[in-house]
C-alpha positions in Angstrom: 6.5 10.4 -6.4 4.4 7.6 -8.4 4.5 5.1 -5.4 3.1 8.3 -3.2 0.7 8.9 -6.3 -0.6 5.2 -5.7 -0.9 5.0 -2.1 -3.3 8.3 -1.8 -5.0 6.9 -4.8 -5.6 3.9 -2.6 -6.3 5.8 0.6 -8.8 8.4 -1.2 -10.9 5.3 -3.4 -11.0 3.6 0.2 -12.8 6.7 1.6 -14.4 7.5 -1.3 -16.5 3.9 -1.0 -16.6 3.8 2.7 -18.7 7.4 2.3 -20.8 5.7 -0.5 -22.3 3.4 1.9 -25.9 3.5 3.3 -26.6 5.4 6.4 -29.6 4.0 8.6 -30.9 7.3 10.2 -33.2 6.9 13.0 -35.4 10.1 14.0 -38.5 9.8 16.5 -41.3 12.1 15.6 -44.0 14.0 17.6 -46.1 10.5 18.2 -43.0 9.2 20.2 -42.4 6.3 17.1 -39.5 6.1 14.9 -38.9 6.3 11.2 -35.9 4.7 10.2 -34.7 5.8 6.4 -31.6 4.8 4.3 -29.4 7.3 3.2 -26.8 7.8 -0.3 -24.3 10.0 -0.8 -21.5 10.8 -2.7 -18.3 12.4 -2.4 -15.8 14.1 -5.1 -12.3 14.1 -3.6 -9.4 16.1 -4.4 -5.8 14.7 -4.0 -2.4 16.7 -3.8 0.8 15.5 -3.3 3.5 18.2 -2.5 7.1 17.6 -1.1 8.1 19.3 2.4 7.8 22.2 2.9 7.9 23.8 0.0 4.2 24.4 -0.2 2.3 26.8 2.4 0.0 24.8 3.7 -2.6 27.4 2.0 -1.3 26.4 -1.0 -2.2 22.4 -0.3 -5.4 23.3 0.6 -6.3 25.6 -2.0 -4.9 22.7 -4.6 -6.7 20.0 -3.0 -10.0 22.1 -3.8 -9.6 23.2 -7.0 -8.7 18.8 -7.4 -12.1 18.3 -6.1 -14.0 20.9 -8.1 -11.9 19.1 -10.9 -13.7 15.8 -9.6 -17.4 17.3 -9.3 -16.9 18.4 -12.8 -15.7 15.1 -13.9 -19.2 13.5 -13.2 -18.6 13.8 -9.4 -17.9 11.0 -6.7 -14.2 10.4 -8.4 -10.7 11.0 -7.0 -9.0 13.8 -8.3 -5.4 14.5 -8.5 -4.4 18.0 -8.6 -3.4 18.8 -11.7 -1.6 22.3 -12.7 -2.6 21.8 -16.1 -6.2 22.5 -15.3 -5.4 25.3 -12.8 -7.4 28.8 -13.4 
């Protein structure tokens, strides 16, 4: 389970910095010219790692959220892992 744990902490950081990078968005307005502008964002990412099938894939989903709200709360753009500790 740790080596698991590692690998989606890898995967999810790698996202989570891809996603952080500027976006050059191009829109033409009414004149027919074009404003370019360079766009941030963020992103809060939950992480669950479950075995089989012993979790509905509800279940997953549902502790995956709660992982990102977990995240948001943190400070926001983090990685999360689910945490049953914290559940409500």
């Amino acid at each position: 389970m740790e080596l698991s744990a590692g690998l989606a902490a890898i995967v999810a950081e790698k996202i989570r910095v891809a996603l952080g990078e500027p976006y050059l968005l191009t829109r033409r307005q009414a004149d027919n010219t074009e404003i370019t502008v360079e766009h941030h964002c963020s992103s809060s990412i939950g992480v669950v790692l479950f075995i089989g099938n012993e979790t509905s894939p509800e279940d997953v989903l549902k502790a995956a959220d709660m992982a990102m709200y977990q995240a948001k709360e943190g400070g926001r753009n983090r990685v999360r892992f689910f945490d049953r500790k914290n559940e409500s």
